[in-house]
VOBA-1610 file (N, C-alpha, C; in pm, whole numbers, padded with zeros to 5 digits, always signed):
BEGIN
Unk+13541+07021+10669Unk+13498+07121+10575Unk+13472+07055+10439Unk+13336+07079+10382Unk+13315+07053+10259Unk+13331+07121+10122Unk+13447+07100+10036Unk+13503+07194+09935Unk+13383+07216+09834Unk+13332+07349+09810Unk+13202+07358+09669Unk+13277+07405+09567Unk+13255+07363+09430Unk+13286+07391+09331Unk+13160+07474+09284Unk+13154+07570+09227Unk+13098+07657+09137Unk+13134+07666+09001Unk+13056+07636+08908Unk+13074+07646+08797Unk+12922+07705+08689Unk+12973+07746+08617Unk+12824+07823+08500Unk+12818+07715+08436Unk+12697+07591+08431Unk+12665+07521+08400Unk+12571+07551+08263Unk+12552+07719+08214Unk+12421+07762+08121Unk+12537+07771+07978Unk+12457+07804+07900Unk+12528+07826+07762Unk+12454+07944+07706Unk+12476+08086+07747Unk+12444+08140+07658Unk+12521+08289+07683Unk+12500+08395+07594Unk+12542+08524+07621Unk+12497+08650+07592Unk+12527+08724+07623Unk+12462+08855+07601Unk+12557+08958+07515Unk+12489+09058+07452Unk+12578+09166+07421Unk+12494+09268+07429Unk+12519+09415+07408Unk+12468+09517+07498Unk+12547+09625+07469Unk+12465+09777+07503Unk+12541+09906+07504Unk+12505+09973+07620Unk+12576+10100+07687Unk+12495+10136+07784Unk+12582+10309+07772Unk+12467+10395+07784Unk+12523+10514+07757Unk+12516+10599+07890Unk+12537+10675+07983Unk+12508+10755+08044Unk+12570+10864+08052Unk+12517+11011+08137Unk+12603+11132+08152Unk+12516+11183+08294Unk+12616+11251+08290Unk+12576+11358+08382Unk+12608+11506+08367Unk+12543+11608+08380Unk+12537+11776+08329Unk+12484+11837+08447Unk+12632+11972+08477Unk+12529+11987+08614Unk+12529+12190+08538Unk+12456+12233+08502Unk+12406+12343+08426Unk+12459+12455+08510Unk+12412+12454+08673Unk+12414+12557+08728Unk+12488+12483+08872Unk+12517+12515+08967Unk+12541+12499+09071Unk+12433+12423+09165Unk+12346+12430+09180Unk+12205+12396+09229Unk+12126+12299+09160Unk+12192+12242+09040Unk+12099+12201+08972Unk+12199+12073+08899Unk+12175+11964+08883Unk+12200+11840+08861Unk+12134+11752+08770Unk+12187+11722+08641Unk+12080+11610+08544Unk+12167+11495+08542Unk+12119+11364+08559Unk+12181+11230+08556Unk+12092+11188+08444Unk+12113+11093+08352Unk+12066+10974+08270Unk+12137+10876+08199Unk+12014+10800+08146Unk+12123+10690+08042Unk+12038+10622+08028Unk+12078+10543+07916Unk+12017+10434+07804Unk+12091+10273+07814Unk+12022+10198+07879Unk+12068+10043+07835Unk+12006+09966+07696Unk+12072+09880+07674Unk+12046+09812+07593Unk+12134+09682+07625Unk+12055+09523+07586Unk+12085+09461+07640Unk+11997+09303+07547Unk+12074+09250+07493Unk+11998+09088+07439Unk+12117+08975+07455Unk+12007+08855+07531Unk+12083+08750+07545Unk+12057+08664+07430Unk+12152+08559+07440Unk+12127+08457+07312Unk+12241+08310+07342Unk+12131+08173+07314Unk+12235+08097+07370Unk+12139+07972+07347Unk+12188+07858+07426Unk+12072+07743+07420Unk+12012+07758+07544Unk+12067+07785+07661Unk+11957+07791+07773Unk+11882+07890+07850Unk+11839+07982+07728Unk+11815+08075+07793Unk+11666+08064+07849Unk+11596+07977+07797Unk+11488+07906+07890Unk+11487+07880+08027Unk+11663+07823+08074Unk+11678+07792+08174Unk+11684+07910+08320Unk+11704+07974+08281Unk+11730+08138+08337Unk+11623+08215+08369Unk+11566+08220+08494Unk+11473+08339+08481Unk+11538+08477+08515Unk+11627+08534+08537Unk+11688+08686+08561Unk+11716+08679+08391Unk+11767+08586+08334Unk+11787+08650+08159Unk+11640+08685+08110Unk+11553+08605+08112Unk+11438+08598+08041Unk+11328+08726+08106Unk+11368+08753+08244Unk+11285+08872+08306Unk+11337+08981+08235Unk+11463+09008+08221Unk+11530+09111+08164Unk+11536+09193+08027Unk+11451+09326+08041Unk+11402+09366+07904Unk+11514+09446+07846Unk+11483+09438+07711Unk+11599+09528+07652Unk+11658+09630+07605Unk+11542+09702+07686Unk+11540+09864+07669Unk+11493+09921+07768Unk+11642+09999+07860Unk+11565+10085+07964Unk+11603+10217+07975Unk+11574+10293+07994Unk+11569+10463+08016Unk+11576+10499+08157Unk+11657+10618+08187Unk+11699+10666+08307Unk+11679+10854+08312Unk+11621+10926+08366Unk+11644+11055+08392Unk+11637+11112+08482Unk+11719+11173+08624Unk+11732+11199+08706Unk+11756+11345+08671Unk+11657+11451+08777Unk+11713+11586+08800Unk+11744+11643+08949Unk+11820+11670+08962Unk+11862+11708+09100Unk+11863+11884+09125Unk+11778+11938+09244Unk+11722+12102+09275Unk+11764+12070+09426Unk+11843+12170+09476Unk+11916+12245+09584Unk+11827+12350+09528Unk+11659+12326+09600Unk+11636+12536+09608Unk+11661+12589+09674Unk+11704+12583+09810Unk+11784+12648+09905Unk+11889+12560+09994Unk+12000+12611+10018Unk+12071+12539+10105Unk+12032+12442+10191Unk+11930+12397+10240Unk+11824+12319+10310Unk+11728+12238+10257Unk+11666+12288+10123Unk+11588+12222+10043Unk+11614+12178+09921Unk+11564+12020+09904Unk+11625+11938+09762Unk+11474+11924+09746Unk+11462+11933+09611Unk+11338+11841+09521Unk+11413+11813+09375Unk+11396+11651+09421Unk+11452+11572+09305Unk+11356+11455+09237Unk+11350+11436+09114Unk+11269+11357+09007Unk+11377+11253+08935Unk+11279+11120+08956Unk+11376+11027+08876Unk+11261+10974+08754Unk+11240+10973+08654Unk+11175+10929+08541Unk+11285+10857+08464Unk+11164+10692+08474Unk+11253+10555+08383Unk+11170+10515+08304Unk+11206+10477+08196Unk+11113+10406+08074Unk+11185+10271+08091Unk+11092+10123+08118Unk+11170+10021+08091Unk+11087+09942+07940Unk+11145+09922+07867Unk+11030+09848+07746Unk+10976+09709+07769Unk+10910+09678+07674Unk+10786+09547+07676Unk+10942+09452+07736Unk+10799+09322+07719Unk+10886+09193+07737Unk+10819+09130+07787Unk+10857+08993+07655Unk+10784+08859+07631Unk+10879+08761+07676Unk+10799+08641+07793Unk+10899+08556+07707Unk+10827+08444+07803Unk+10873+08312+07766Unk+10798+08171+07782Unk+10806+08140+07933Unk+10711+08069+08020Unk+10710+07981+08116Unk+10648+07821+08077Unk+10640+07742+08192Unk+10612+07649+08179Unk+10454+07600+08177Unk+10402+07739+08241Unk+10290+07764+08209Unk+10211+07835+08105Unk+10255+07891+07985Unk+10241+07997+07931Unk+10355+08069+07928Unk+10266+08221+07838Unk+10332+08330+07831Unk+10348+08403+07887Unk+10453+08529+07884Unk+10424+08626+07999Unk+10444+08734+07884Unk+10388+08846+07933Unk+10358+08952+07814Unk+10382+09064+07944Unk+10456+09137+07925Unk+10499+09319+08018Unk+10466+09388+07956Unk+10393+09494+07929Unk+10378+09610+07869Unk+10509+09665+07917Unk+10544+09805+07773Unk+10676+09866+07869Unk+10618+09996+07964Unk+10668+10058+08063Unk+10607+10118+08180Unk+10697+10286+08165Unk+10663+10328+08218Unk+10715+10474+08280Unk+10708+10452+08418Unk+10813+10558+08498Unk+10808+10540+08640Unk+10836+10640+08673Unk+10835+10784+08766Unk+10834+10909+08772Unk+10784+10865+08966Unk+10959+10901+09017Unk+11001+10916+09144Unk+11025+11070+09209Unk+10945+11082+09297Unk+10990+11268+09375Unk+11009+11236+09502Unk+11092+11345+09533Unk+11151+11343+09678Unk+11180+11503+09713Unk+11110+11546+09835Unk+11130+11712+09879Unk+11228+11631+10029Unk+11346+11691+10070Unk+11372+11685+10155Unk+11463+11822+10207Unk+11424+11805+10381Unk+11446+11961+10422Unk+11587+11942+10530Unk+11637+11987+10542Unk+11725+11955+10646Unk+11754+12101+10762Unk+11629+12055+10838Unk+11659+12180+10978Unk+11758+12241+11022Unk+11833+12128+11060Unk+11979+12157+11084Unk+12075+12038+11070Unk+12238+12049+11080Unk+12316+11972+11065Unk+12293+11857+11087Unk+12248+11770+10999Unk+12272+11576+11072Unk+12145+11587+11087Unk+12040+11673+11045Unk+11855+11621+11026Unk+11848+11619+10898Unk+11729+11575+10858Unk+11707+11526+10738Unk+11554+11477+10735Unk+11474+11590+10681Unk+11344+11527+10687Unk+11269+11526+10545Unk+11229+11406+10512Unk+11220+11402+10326Unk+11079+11334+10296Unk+11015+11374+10236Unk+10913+11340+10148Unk+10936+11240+10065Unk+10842+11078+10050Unk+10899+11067+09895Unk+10780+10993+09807Unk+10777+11018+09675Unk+10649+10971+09610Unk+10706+10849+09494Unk+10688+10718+09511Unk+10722+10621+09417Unk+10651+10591+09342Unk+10697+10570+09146Unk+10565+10499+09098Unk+10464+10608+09060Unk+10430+10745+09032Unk+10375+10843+09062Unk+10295+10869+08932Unk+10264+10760+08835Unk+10242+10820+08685Unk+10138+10673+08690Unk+10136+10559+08727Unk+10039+10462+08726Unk+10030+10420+08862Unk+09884+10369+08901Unk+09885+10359+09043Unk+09958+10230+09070Unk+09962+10118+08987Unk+10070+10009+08989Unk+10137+09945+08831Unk+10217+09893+08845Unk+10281+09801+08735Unk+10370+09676+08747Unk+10344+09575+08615Unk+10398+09433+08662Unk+10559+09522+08610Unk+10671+09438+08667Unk+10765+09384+08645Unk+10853+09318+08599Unk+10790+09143+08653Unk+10814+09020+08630Unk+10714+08938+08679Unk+10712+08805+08621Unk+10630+08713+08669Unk+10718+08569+08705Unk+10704+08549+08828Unk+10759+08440+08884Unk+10728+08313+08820Unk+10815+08201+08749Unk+10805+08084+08706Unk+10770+07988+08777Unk+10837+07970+08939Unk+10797+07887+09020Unk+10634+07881+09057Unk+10603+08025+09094Unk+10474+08030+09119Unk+10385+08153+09116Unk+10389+08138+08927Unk+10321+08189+08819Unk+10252+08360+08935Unk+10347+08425+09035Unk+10313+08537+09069Unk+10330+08646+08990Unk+10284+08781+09002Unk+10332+08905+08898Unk+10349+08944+09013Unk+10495+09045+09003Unk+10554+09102+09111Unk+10509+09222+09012Unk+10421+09307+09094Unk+10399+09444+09069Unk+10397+09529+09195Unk+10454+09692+09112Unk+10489+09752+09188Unk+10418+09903+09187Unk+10356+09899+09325Unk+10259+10013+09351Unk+10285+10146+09387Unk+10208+10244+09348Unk+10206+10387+09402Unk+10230+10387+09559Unk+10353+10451+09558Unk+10373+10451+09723Unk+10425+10617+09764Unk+10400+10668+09891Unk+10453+10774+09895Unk+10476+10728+10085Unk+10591+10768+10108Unk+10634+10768+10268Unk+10726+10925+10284Unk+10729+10910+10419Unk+10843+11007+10505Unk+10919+10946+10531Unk+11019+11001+10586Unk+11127+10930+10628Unk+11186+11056+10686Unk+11258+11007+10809Unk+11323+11113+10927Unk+11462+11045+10905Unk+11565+11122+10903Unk+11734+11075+10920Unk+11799+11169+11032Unk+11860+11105+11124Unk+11961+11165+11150Unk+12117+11139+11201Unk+12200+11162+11140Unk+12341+11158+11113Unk+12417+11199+11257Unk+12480+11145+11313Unk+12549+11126+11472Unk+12659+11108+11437
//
């Protein structure tokens, strides 16, 4: 057996706030959100691409609808902000995005589960991040699927 040592070889750190709640008004009805905030700072933060992808302002709002014992329609709307920051090739420049998620799901009977769902629903796509190794933009597209569950 070969013993690995792990160690954080980077030098840098972050500091940050993060607020959330949840309010449920009525019985049927459910609001989730919250606010990050988030900046690193250090000497290698060049070295890092999850620090340097990572923007510093994101937004969360979830509403949750039980319209009938059987039927949910729920909305998730996120604001993530801009974000710049260096490769070895250049720059990378994010606009900041909105994202507005729906989901109708019905449940026939006990242990079914049949759901609608719409991702992404406010731009037909948006970048993310852009890969350093190989200068890709991971963007993420308007998607809508079904999906069947059932619980045994």
């Amino acid at each position: 057996m070969v013993p690995y040592i792990f160690t954080n070889q980077l030098r840098y750190d972050s500091t940050g706030a993060e607020f959330s709640f949840q309010w449920q008004p009525r019985e049927w009805c459910k609001v989730k959100g919250g606010y990050a905030f988030i900046q690193f700072f250090g000497d290698d933060l060049a070295d890092s691409m999850p620090v340097k992808a990572t923007p510093n302002h994101q937004t969360t709002l979830r509403t949750l609808f039980a319209v009938t014992r059987n039927l949910d329609l729920d909305f998730w709307g996120r604001y993530v902000g801009a974000n710049h920051y260096s490769l070895t090739s250049g720059t990378v420049e994010i606009p900041a995005y909105p994202t507005l998620d729906a989901r109708l799901a019905w449940r026939p009977m006990a242990g079914v589960e049949i759901s609608l769902v719409g991702r992404n629903l406010i731009q037909g796509r948006h970048i993310e991040t852009v890969s350093d190794l190989s200068i890709v933009r991971h963007e993420v597209q308007r998607t809508v699927y079904g999906k069947i569950s059932w619980a045994f």
